[in-house]
N, CA, C and O of each residue as an XYZ file, in Angstrom:
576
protein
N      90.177    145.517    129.416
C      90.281    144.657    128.244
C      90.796    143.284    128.669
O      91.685    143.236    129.519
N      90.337    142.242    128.175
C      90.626    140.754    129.128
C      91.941    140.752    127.763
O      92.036    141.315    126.673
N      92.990    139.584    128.727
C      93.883    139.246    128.214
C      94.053    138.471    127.054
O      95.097    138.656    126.427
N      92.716    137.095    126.361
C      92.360    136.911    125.486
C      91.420    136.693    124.810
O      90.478    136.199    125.430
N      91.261    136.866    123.709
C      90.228    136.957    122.838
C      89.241    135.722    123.252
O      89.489    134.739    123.949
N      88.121    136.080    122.633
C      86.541    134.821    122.847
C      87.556    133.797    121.915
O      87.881    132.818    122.587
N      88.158    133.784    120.475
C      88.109    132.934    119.924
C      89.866    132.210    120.492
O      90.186    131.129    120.000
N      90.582    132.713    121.225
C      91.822    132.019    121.911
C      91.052    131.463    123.164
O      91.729    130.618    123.750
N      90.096    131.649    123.613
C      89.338    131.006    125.009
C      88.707    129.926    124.589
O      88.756    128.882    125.239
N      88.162    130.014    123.668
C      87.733    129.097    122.221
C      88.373    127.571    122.215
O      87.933    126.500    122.632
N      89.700    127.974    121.507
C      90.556    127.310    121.436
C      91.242    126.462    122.104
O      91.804    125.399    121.840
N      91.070    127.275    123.259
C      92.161    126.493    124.121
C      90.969    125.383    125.083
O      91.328    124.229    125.318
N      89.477    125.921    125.607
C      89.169    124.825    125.841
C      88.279    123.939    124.876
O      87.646    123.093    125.508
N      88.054    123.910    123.434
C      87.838    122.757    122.649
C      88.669    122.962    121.896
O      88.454    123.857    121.078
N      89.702    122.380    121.854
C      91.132    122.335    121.057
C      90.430    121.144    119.881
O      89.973    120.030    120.135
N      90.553    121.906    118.430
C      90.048    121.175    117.717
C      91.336    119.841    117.393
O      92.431    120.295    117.726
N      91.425    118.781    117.000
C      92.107    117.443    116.347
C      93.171    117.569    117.241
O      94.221    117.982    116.749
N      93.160    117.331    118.357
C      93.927    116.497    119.607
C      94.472    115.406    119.370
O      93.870    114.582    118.682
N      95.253    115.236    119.684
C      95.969    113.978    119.686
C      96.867    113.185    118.594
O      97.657    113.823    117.899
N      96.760    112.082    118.487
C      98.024    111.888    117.484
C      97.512    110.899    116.433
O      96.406    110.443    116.721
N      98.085    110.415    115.186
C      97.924    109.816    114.410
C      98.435    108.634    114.099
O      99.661    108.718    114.181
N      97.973    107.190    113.669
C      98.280    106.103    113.646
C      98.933    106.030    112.439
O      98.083    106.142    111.556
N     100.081    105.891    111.954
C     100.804    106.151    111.050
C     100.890    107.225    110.136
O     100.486    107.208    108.973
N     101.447    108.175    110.738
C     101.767    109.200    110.280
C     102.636    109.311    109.069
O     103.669    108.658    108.924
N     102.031    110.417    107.961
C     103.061    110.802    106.578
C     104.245    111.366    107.438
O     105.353    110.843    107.556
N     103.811    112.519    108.011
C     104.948    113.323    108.615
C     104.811    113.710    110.293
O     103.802    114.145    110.847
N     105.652    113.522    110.688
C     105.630    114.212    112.263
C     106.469    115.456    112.688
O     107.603    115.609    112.235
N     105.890    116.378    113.591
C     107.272    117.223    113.416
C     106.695    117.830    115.031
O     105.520    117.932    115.387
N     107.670    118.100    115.653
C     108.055    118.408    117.240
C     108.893    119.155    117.064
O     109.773    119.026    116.212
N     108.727    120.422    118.132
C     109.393    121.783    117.739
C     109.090    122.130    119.572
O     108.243    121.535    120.239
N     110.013    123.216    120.095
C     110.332    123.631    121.064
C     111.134    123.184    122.140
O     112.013    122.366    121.868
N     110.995    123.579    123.361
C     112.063    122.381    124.324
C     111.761    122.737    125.579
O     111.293    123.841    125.858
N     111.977    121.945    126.312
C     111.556    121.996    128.223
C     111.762    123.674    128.601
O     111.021    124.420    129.241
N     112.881    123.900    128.033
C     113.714    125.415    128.758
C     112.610    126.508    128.406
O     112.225    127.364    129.202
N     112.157    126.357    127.100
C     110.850    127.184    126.896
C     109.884    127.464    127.453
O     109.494    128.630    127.513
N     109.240    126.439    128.014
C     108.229    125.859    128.418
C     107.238    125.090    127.846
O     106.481    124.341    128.464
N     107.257    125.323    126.429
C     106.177    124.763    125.190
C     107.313    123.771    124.322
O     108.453    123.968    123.900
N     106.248    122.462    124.293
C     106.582    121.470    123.207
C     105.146    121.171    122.362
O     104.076    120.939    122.925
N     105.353    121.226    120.793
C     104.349    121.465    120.084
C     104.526    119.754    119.513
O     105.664    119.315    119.682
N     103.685    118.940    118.976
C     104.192    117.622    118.270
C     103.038    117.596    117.070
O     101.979    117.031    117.345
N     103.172    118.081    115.985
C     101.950    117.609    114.631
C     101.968    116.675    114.266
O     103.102    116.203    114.348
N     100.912    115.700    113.632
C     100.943    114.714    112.753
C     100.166    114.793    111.819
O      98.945    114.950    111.851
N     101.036    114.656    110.723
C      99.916    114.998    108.810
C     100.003    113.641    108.751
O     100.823    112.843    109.205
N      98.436    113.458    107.737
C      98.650    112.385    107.266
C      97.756    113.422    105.749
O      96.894    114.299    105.685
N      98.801    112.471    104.541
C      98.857    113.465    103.491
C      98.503    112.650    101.782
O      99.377    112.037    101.171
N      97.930    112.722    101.574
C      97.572    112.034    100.058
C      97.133    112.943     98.738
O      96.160    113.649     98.474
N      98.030    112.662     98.228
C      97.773    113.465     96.598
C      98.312    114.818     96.856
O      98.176    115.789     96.111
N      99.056    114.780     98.204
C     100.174    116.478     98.405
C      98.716    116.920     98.754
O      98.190    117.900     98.227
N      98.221    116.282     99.500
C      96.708    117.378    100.001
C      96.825    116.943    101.674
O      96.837    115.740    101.932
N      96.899    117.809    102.651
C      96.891    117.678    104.055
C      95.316    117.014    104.139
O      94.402    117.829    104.017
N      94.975    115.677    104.328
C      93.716    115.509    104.939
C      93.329    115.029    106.353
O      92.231    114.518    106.571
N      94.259    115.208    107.301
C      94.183    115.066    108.491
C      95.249    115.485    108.989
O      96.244    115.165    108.339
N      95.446    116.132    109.975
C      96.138    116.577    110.976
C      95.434    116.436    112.597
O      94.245    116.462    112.915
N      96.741    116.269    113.511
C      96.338    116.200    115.016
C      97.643    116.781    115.435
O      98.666    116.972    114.779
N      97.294    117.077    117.004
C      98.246    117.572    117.493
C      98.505    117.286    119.275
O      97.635    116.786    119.987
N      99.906    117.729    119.788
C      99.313    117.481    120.860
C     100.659    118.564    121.478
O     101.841    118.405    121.171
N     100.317    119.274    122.076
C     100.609    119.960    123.257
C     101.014    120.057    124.452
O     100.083    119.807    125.218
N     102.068    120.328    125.042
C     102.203    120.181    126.143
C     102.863    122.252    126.656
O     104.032    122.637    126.640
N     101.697    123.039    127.000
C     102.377    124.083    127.362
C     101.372    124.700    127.925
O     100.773    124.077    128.802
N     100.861    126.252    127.533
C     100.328    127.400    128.063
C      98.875    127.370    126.894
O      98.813    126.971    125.732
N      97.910    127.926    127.726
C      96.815    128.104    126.934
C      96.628    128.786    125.387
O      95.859    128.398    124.508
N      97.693    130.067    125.334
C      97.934    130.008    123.944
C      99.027    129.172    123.054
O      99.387    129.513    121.928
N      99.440    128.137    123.686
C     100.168    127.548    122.973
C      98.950    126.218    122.313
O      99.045    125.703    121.199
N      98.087    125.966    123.143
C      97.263    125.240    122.920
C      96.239    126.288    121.614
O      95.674    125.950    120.574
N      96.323    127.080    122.031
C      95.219    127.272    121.226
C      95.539    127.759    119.736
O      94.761    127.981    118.808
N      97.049    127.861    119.807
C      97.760    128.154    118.263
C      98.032    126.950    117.821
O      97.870    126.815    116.608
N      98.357    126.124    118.343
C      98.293    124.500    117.471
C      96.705    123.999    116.895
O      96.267    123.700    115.784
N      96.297    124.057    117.853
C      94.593    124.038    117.660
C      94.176    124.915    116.251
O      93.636    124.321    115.317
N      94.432    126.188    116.186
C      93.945    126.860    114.668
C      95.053    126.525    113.752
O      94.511    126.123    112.722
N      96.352    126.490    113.612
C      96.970    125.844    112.925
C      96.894    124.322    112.507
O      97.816    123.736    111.939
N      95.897    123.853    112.795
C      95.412    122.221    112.449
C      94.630    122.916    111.530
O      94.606    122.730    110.314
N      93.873    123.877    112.293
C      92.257    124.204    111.375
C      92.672    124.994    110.298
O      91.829    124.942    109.403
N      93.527    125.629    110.049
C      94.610    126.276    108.791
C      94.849    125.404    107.997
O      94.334    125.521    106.885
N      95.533    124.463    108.218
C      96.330    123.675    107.167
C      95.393    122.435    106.938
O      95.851    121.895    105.931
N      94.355    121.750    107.356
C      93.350    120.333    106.882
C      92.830    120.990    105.511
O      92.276    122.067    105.295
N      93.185    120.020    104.732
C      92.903    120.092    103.341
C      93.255    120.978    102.493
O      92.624    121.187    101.456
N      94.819    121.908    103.006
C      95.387    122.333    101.682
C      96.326    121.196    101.459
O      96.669    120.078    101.843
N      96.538    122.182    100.585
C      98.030    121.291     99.523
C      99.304    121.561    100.828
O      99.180    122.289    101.813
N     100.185    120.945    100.546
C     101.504    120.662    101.271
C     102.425    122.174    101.112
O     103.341    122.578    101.828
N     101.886    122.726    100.062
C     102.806    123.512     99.871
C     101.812    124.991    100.481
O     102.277    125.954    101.091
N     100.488    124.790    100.119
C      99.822    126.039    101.188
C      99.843    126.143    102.322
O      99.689    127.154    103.007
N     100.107    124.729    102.723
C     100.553    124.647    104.422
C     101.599    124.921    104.241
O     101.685    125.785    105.113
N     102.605    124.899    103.766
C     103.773    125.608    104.029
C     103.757    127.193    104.071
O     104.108    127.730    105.122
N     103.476    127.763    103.286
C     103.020    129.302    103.334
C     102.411    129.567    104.693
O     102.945    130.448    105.366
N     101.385    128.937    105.180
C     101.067    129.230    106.898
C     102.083    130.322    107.740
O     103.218    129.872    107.899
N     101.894    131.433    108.198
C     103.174    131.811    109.014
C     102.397    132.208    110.144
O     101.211    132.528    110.061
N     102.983    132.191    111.074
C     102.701    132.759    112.680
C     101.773    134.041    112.480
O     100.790    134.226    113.197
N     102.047    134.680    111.733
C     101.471    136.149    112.149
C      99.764    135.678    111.309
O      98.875    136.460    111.647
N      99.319    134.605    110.372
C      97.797    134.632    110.125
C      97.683    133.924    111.086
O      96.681    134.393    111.625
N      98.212    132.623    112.045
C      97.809    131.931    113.193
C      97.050    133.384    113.989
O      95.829    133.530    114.021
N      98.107    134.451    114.640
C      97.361    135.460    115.379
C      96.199    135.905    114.739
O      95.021    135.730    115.048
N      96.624    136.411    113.951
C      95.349    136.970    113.110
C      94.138    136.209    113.130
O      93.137    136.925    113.088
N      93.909    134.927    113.182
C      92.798    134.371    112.575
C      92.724    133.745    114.574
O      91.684    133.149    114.853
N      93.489    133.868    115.436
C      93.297    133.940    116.826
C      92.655    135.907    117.242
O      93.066    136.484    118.249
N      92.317    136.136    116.902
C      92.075    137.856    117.091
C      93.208    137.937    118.071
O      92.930    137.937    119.270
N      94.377    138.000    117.707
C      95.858    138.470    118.411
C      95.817    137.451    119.518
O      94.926    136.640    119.772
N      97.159    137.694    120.227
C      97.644    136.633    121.235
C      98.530    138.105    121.661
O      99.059    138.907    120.891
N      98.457    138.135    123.604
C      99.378    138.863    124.266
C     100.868    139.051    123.344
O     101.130    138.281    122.420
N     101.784    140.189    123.748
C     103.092    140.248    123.058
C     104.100    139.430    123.387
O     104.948    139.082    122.565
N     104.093    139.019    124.728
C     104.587    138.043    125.771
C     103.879    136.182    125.489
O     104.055    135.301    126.331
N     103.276    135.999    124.442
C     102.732    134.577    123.840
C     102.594    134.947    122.195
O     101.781    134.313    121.522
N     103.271    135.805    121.694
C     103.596    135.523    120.596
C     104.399    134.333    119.861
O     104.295    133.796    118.758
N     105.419    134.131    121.198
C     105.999    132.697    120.622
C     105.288    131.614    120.257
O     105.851    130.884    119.440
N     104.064    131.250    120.672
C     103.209    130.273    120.662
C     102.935    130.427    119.187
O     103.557    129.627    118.488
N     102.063    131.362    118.487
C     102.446    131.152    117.192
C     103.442    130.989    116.018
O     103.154    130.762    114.843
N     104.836    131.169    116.640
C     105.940    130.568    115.944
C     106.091    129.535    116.121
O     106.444    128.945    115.099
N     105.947    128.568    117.489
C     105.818    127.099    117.078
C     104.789    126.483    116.741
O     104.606    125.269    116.830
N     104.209    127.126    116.418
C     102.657    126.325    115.924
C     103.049    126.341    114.314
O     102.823    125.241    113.808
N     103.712    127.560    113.151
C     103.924    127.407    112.507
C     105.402    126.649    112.248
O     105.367    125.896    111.275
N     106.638    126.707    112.912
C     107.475    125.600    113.126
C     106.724    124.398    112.831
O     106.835    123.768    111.779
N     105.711    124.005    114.100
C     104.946    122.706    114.267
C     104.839    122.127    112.317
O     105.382    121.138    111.822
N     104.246    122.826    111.848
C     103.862    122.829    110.110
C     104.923    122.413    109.378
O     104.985    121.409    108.668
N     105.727    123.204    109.576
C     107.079    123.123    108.797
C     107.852    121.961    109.071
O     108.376    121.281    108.189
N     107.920    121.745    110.221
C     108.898    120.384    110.756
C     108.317    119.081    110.733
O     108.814    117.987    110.999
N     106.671    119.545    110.204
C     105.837    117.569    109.870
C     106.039    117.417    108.562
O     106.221    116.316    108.041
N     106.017    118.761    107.801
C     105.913    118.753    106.204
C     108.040    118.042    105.976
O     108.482    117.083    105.344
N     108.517    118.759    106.556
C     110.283    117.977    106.470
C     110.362    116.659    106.889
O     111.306    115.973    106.500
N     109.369    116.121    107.751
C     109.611    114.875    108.033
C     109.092    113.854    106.699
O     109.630    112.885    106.163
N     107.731    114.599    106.440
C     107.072    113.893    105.393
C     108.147    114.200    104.224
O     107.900    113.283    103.441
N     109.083    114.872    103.710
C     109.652    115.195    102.597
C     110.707    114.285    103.025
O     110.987    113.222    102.471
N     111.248    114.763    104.012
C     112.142    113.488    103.724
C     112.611    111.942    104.309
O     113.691    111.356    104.391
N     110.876    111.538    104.749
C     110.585    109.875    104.453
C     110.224    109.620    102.831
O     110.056    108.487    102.381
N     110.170    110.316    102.369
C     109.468    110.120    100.581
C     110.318    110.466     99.956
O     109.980    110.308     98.783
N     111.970    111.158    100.059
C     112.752    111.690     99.253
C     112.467    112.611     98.776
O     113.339    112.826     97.934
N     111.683    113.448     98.750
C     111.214    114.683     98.207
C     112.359    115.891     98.039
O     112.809    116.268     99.121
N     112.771    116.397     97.141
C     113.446    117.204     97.453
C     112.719    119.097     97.673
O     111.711    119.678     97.272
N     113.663    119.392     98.340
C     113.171    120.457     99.225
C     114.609    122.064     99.480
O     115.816    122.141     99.714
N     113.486    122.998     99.247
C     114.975    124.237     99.402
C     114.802    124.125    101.233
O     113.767    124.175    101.897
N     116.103    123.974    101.648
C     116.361    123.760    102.738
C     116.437    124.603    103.642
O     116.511    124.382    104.850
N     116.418    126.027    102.876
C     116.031    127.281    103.706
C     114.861    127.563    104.269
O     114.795    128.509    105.054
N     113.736    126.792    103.965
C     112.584    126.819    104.618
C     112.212    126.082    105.594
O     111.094    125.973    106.097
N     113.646    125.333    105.973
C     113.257    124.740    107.669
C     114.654    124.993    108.392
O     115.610    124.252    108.618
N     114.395    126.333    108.664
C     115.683    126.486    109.733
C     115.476    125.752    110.753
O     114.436    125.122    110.946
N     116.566    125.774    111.578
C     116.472    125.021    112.669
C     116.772    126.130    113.563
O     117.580    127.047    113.419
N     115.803    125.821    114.708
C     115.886    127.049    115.828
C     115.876    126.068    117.606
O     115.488    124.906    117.727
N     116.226    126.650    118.366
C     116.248    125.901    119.310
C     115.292    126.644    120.427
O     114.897    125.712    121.128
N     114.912    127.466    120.769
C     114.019    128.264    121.036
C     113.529    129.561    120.548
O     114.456    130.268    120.151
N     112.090    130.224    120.427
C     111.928    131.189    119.580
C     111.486    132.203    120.608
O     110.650    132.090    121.504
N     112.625    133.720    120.091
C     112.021    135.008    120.854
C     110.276    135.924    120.151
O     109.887    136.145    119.004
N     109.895    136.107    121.017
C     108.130    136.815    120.364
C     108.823    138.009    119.736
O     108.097    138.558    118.907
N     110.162    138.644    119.904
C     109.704    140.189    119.159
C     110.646    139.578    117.585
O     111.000    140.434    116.773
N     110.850    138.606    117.412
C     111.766    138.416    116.213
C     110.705    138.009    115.332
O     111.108    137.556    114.261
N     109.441    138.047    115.492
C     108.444    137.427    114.584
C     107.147    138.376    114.608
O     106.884    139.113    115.557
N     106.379    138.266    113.457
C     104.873    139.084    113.356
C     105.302    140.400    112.950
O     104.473    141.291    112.770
């Protein structure tokens, strides 16, 4: 059985909306060197509707390739359906990711959460604050 799926091989070499955005609603950067994965999103957002997102990556092939479907998740919902996004439909809609790169889909959904807080609060938006913990690195068996 190969280690990943056609559609994480997919992913990782045509990583859909690469790169970054020229004035961004929200930005949000999640992970850290010690990890090995740094995730960076950029929404750009009108009428509370995600209509562009990019991303950019710096890690492991499923880390690439969970930012990559988490762009393709969240373009053109509402702010708040991208918020609902969680790690475990990233796998899912990746036909799974190893148990040992599960983390990759927790910062890919982090990634979501921490552009949508930036965008909330450059606009004043108020927000329940329990929905952006702050984590400093994420373990794979605490999630999915």
């Amino acid at each position: 059985m190969a280690l990943y799926t056609d559609t994480v091989m997919d992913y990782f070499v045509n990583p859909r909306n690469v790169g970054e955005i020229e004035n961004p609603d929200g930005v949000g950067e999640v992970g850290n060197a010690k990890c090995g994965d740094i995730m960076k999103m950029y929404l750009k957002i009108e009428d509370n509707v995600i209509n562009d997102v990019k991303f950019e990556t710096f890690g492991c092939g499923s880390a690439i390739a969970s930012s990559s479907m988490a762009t393709e998740m969240i373009k053109g919902k509402t702010v708040e359906e991208a918020l609902a996004i969680t790690n475990k439909q990233v796998v899912n809609e990746l036909g799974g990711l190893p148990a040992h790169k599960l983390h990759c889909s927790v910062l890919a959904e982090e990634s979501i959460k921490a552009a949508i807080k930036d965008y909330y609060d450059k606009n004043g938006i108020e927000y329940d604050k329990n929905l952006f913990a702050e984590t400093d690195c994420v373990k794979s068996d605490s999630y999915v």
